[in-house]
VOPAGU-2260 file (C-alpha; in pm, 1 decimal, decimal comma):
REM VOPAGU-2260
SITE   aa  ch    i         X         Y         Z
SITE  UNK   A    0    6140,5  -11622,6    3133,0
SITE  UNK   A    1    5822,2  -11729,3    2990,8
SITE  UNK   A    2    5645,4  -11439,9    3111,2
SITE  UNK   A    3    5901,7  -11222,3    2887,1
SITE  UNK   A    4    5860,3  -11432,8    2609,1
SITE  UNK   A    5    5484,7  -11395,9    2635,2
SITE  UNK   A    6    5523,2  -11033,5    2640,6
SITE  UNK   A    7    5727,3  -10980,1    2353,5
SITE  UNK   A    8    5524,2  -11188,8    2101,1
SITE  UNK   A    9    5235,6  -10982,8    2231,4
SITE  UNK   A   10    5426,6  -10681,9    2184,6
SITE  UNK   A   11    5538,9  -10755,6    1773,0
SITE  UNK   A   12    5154,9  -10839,3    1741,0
SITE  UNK   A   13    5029,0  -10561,7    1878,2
SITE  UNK   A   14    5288,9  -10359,9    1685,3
SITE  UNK   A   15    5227,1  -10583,9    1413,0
SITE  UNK   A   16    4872,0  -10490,3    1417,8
SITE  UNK   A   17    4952,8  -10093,3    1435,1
SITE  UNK   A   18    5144,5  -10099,9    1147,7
SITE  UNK   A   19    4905,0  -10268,7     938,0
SITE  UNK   A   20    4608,1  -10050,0    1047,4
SITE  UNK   A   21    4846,5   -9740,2     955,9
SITE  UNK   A   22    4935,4   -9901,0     632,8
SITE  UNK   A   23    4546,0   -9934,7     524,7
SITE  UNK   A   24    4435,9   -9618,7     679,2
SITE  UNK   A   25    4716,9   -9473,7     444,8
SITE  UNK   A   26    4606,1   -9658,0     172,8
SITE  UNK   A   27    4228,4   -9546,6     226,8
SITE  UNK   A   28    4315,7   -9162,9     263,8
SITE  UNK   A   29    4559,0   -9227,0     -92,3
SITE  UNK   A   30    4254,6   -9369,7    -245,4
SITE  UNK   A   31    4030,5   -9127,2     -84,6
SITE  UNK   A   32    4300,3   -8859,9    -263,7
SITE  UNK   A   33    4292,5   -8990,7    -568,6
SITE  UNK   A   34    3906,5   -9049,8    -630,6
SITE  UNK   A   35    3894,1   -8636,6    -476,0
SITE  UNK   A   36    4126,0   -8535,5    -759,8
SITE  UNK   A   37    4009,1   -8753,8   -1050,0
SITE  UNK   A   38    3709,6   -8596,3    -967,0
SITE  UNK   A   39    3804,6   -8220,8    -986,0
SITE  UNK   A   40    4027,3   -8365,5   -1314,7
SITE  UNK   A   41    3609,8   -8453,0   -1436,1
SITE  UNK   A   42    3483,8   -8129,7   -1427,1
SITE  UNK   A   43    3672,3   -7900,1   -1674,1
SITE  UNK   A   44    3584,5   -8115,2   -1927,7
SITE  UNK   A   45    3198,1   -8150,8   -1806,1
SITE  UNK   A   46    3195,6   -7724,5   -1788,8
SITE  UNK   A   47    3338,1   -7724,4   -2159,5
SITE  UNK   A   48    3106,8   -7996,1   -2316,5
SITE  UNK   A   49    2819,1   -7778,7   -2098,9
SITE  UNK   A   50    2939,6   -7446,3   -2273,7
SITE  UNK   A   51    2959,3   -7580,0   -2617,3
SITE  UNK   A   52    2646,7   -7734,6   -2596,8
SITE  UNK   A   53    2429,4   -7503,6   -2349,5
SITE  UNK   A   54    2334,8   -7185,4   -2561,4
SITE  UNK   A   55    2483,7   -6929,5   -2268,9
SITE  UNK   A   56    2727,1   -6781,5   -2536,9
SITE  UNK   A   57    2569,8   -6953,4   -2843,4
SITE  UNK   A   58    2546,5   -6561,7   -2948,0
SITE  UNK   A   59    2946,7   -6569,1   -3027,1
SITE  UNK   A   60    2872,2   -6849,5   -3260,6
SITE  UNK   A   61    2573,6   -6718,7   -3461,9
SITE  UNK   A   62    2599,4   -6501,7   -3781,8
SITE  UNK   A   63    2560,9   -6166,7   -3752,9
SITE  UNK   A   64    2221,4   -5999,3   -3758,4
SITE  UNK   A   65    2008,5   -5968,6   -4006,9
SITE  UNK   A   66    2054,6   -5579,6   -4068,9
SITE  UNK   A   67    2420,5   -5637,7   -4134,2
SITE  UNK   A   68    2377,5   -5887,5   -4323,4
SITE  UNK   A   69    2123,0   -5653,1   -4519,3
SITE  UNK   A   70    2370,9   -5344,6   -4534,0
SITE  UNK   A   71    2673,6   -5573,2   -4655,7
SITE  UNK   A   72    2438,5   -5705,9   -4916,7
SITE  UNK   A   73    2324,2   -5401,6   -5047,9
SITE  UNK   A   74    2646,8   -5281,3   -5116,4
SITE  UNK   A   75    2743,5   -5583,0   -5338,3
SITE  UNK   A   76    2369,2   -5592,2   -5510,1
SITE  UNK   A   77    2313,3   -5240,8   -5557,4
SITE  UNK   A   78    2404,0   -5111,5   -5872,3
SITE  UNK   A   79    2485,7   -4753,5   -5872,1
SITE  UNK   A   80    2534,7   -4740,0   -6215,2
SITE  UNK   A   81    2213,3   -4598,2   -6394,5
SITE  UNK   A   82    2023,0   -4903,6   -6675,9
SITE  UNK   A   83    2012,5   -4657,7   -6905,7
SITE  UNK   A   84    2362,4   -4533,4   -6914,7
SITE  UNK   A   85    2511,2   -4895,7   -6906,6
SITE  UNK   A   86    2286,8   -4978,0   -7249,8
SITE  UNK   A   87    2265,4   -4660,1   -7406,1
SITE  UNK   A   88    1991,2   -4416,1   -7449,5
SITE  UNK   A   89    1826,2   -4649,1   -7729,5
SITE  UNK   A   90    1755,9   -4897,3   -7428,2
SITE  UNK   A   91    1398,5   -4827,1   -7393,2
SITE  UNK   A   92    1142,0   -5051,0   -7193,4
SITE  UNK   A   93     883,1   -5261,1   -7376,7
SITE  UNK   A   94     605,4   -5075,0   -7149,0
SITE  UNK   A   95     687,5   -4727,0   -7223,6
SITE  UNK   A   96     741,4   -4777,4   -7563,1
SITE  UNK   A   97     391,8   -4737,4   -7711,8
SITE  UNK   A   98     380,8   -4435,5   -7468,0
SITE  UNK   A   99     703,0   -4256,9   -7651,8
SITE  UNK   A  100     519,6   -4340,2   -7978,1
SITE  UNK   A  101     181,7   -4241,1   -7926,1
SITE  UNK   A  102     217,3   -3945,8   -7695,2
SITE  UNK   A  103     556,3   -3796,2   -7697,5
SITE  UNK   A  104     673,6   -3642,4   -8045,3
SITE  UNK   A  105    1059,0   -3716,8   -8048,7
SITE  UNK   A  106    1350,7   -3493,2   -7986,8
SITE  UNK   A  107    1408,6   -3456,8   -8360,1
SITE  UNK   A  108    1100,1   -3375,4   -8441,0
SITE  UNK   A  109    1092,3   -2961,3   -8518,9
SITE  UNK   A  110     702,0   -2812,9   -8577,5
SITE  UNK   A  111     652,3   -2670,5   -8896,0
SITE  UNK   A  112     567,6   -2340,4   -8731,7
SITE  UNK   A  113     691,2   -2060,5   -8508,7
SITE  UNK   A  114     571,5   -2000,8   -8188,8
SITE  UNK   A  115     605,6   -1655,0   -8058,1
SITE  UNK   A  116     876,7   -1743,7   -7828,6
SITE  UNK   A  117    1072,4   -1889,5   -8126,2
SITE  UNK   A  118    1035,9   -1565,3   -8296,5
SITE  UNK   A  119    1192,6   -1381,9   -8032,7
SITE  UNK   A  120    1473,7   -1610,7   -7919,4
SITE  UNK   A  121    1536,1   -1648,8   -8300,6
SITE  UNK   A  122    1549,8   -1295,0   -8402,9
SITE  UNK   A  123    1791,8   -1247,1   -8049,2
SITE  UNK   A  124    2046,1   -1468,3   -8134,4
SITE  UNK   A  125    2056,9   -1441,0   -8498,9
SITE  UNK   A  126    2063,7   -1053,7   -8474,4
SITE  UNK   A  127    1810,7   -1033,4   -8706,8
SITE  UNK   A  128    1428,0   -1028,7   -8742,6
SITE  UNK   A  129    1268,8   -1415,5   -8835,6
SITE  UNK   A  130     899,0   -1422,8   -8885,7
SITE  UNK   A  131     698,7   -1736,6   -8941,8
SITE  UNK   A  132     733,3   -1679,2   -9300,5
SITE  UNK   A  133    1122,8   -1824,5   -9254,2
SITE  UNK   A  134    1243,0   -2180,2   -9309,3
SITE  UNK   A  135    1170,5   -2292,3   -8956,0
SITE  UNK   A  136    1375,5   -2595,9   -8989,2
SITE  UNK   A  137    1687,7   -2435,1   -9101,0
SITE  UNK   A  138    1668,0   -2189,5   -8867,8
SITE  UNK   A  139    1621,8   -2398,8   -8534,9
SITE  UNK   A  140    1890,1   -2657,1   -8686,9
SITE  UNK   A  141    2160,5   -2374,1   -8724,4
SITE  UNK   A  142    2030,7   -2219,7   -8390,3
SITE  UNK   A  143    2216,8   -2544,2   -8233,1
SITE  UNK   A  144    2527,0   -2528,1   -8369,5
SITE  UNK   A  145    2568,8   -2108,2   -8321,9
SITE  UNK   A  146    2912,8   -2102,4   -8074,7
SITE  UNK   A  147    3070,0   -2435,9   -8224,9
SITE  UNK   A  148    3431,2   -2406,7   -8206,1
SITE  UNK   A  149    3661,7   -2424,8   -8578,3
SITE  UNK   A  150    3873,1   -2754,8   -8627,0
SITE  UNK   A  151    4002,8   -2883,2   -8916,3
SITE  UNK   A  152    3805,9   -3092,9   -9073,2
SITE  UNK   A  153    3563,9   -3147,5   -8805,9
SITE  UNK   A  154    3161,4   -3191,9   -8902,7
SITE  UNK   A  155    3035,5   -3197,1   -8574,3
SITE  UNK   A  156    2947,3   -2982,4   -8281,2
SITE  UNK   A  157    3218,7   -3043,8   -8118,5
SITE  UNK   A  158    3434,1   -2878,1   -8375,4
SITE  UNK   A  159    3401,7   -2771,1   -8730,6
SITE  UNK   A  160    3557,3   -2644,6   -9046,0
SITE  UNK   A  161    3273,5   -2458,1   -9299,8
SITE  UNK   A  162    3251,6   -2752,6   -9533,4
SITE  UNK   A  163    3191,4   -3005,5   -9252,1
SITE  UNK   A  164    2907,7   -2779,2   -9130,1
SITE  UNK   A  165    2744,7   -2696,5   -9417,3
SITE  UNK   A  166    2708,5   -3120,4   -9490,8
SITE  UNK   A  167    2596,7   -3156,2   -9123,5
SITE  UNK   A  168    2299,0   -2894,4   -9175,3
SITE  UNK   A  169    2199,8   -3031,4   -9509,1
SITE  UNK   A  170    2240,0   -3442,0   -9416,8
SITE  UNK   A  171    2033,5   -3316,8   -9117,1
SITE  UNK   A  172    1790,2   -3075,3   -9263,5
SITE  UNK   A  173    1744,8   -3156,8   -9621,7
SITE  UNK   A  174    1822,5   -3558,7   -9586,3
SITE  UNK   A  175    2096,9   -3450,2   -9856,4
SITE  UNK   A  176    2459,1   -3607,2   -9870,1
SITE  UNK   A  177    2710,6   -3342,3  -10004,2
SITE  UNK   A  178    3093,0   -3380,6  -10074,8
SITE  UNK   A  179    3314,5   -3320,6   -9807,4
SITE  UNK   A  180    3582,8   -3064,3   -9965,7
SITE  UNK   A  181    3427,5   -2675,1  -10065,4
SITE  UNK   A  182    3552,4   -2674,0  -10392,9
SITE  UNK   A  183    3331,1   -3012,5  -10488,1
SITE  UNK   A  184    3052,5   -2873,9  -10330,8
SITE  UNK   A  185    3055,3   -2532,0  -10552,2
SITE  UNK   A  186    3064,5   -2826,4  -10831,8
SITE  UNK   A  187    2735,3   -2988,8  -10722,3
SITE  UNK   A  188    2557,3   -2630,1  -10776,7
SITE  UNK   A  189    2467,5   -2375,2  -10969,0
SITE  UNK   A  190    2549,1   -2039,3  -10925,5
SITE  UNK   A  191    2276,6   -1733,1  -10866,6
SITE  UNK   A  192    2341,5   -1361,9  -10788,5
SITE  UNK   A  193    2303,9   -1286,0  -10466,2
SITE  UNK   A  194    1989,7   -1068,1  -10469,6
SITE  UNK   A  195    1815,7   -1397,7  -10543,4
SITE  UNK   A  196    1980,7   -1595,6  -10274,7
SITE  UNK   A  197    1703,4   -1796,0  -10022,0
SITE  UNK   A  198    1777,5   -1923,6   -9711,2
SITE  UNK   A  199    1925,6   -2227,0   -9758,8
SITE  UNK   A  200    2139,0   -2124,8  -10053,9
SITE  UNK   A  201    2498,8   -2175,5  -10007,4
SITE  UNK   A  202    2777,2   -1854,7  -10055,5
SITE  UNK   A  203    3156,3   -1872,2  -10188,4
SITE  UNK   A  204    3429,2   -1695,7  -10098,7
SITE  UNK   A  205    3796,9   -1701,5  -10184,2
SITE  UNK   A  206    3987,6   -1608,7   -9881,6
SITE  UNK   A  207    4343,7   -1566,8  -10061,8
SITE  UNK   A  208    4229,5   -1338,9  -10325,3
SITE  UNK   A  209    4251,9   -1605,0  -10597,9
SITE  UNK   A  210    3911,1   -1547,6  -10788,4
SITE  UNK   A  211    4015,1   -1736,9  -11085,8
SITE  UNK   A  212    4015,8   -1996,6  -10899,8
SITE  UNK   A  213    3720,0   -2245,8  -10732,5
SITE  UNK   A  214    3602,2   -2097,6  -10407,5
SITE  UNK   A  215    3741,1   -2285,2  -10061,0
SITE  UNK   A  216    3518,5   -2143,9   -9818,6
SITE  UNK   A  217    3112,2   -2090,0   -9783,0
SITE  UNK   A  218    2848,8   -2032,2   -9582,8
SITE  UNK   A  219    2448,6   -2059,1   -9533,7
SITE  UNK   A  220    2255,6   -1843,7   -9707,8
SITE  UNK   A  221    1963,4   -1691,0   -9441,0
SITE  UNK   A  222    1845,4   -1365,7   -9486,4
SITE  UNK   A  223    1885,7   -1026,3   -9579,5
SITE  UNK   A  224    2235,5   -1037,3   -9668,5
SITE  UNK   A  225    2309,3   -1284,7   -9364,4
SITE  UNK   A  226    2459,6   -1584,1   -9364,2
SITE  UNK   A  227    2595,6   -1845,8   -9112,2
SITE  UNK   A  228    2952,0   -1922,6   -9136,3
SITE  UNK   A  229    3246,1   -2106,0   -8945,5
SITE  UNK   A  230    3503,8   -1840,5   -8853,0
SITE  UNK   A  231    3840,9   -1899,0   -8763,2
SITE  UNK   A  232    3868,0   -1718,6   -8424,1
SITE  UNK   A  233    3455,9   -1721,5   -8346,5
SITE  UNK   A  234    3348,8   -2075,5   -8430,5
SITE  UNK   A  235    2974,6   -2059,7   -8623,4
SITE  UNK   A  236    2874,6   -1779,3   -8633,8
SITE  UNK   A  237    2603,1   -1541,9   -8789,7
SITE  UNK   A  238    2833,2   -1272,6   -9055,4
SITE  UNK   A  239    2690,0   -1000,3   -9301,4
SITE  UNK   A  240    2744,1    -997,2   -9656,5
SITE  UNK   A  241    2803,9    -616,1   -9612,7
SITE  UNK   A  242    3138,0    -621,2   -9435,6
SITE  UNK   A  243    3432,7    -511,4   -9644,3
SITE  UNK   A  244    3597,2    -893,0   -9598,3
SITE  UNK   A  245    3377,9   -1060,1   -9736,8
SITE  UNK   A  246    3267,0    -832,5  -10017,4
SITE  UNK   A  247    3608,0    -887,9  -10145,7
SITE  UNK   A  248    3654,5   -1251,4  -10141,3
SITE  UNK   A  249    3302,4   -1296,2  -10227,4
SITE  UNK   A  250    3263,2   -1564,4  -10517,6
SITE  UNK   A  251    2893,8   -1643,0  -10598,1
SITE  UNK   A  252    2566,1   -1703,2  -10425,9
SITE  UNK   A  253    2456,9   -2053,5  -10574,5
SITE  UNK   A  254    2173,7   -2339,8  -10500,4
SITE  UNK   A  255    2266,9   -2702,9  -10461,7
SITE  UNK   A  256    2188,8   -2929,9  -10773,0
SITE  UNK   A  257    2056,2   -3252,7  -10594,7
């Protein structure tokens, strides 16, 4: 009976022990888990701090380069619009001013004399012969506006009626202000017969056949018998005092009274 006894309480402790060396062996491979995964948890978060901070892709962050950066900028800085034709053509640099001055006779400024290839371009388009005897400013000035289109009380070479041109020339050639309507220019002269007529001189007509009354209509005197008018269908234009119209409605030759 004893023996029994003896064996079972050995028994319970060596199951006794079992069971506790299971439980802690469990216990060590749990704890042996855990520290495994809390350390595979670790390093995700070690790669990401190592790509944000190692400069392996730092490329993704940077701008771009420097030639894009150049090509976007020149298409905001560049301006494509030329200085002088935001300003005006009066915009003229401090530097080339003196230059302009000294050197370069202006635009407006017409020689006093012919040259030979004046003569002939002259005498081409005016259908007549000019030598250097002729009024060389009143000639190249009217040369301009030959081909301007008529309009109603228009003055400039966009469009004008024969009143409006004739101030034009003279404001531009003689530095002369004349009314604006025909009728008060006639009154700001005085009449001449024709055969003394120089270029320059002004010639009436009265279109409507009304010769009692003031002339509405005149030309430029130039030259033997030819004159520069503004016709209806032609524009300026270069007409002879010989043609049956205007011999008609002819008024006076006459020279402007300043």
């Amino acid at each position: 009976m004893r023996s029994i006894i003896v064996l079972f309480l050995g028994g319970c402790m060596v199951l006794s022990a079992c069971s506790d060396g299971k439980n802690k062996a469990e216990e060590a491979s749990k704890a042996a888990i855990e520290s495994i995964n809390s350390s595979e948890e670790q390093k995700p978060a070690d790669a990401n701090l190592t790509e944000v901070t190692e400069p392996q892709n730092a490329g993704d962050l940077q701008s771009p380069p420097d030639e894009d950066l150049s090509a976007v900028a020149s298409d905001v800085v560049e301006d494509p619009v030329p200085q002088e034709e935001l300003y005006g053509e009066n915009v003229v640099e401090e530097s080339q001013q003196p230059t302009t001055q000294d050197n370069a006779p202006s635009e407006n400024v017409v020689s006093s004399e012919f040259s030979d290839a004046d003569l002939s371009s002259f005498s081409e388009k005016f259908g007549f012969t000019v030598t250097s005897s002729d009024d060389r400013e009143l000639f190249a000035e009217v040369v301009t506006w030959l081909g301007t289109p008529y309009l109603s009380a228009g003055n400039d070479k966009n469009g004008a009626d024969c009143s409006g041109f004739i101030c034009s020339v003279y404001q531009t050639v003689y530095d002369k202000k004349l009314p604006r309507r025909t009728s008060d220019i006639y009154d700001k002269c005085k009449t001449i017969p024709l055969s003394s007529a120089k270029a320059g001189d002004l010639v009436f007509f009265r279109p409507d056949g009304k010769m009692d009354e003031k002339p509405n209509y005149a030309g430029i005197y130039l030259k033997d018998d030819k004159f520069v008018i503004v016709s209806s269908s032609k524009g300026v234009t270069i007409a002879d005092m010989g043609s049956n119209y205007y011999k008609k409605t002819f008024v006076s030759a006459a020279q402007v009274q300043y």
